[in-house]
Structures are given as C-alpha cells and as structure tokens.
N, C-alpha and C positions, 0 to 999 in steps of 0.2 A: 715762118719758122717751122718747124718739125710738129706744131701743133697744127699747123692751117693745110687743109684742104678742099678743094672745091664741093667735092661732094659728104653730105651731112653723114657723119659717122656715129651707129648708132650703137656699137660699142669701144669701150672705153679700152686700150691700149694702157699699155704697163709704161710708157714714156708720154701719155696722155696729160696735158697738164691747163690748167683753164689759165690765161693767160690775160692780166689783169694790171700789168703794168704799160709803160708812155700811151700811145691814145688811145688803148683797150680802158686805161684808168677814167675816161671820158664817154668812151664811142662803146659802146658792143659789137655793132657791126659795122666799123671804119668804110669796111670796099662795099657792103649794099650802099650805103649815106653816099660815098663818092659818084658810084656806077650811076646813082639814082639821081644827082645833081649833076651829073653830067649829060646824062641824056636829054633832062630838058633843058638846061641849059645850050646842047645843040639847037634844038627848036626855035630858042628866044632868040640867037645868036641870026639862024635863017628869018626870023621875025614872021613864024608862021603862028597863027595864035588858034589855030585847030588843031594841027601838030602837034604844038604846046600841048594843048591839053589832053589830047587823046595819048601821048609819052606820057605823060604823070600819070595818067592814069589807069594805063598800063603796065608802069612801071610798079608804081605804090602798089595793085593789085599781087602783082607778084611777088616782089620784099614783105607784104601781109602775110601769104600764105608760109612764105620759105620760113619765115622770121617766129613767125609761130607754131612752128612745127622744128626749128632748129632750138627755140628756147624751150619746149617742154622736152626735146630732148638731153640740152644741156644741163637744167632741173633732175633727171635722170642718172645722170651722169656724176656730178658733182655737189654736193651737199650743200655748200656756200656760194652755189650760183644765183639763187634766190635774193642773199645780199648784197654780193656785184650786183644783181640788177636793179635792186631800188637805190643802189647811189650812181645808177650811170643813165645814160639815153640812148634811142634808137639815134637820132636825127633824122631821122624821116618824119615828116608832120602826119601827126595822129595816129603812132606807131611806137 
C-alpha cells in the first residue's frame, strides 16, 4: 500500500499512516516473518543442516538489527505504536 516501503522512513509524510488492520492486526512485520521462513526453509528443503543454520542465523541477525531500529522509529513516528505492539508479534523466534 501507499504506506509500505522498502527502505525505513524516518520521517512521517502527511498520507503516512500506521497500518494495523488483516495481518498487520497479527504480524508487524508480515515480509521480514515470510522472507525469514523462506530462506531457511530453502536450506531444509536442500537438506543441508549447516546451511540451515548458518541462513537463520544470518538471517535473524539482520531482521534484529532492522527490526529494532525500524520499531524505535515507528515509536517516533506514531504515538499508539507502542500499543499495536504489545498486542501483536514479530514471528521471528526471539524477536
């Protein structure tokens, strides 16, 4: 939608709007959870189990850093993002 884009915006636009409804009302961040289950899910699919783990944890690393540096800006941004986020989830384990 008109609110997503790839790179973190770190100011707030006049059609800017935090978007909280179908699986944002669940996910926060729908395409990191997918991109992130996709990738090692490649790995398990090749049945490589070093692969595996070196993708998760490559991956996780960098859904951590973006992910916390995208929610203290959205914190910023929007006033009642703080309560979107205690009733939703990353899906990322331990994130």
């Amino acid at each position: 939608g008109e609110s997503f884009n790839h790179y973190i915006q770190r100011d707030k636009k006049d059609n800017h709007v935090l978007v909280t409804k179908g699986i944002y009302s669940t996910l926060r961040h729908p395409s990191y959870t997918g991109f992130y289950y996709w990738a090692v899910g490649t790995q398990l699919i090749l049945c490589n189990p070093l692969s595996t783990i070196l993708y998760g944890c490559a991956a996780w690393t960098f859904f951590r850093y973006r992910i916390e540096y995208e929610e203290e800006t959205l914190r910023k941004l929007f006033k009642e993002y703080e309560d979107y986020a205690s009733r939703t989830y990353v899906g990322i384990p331990f994130l």
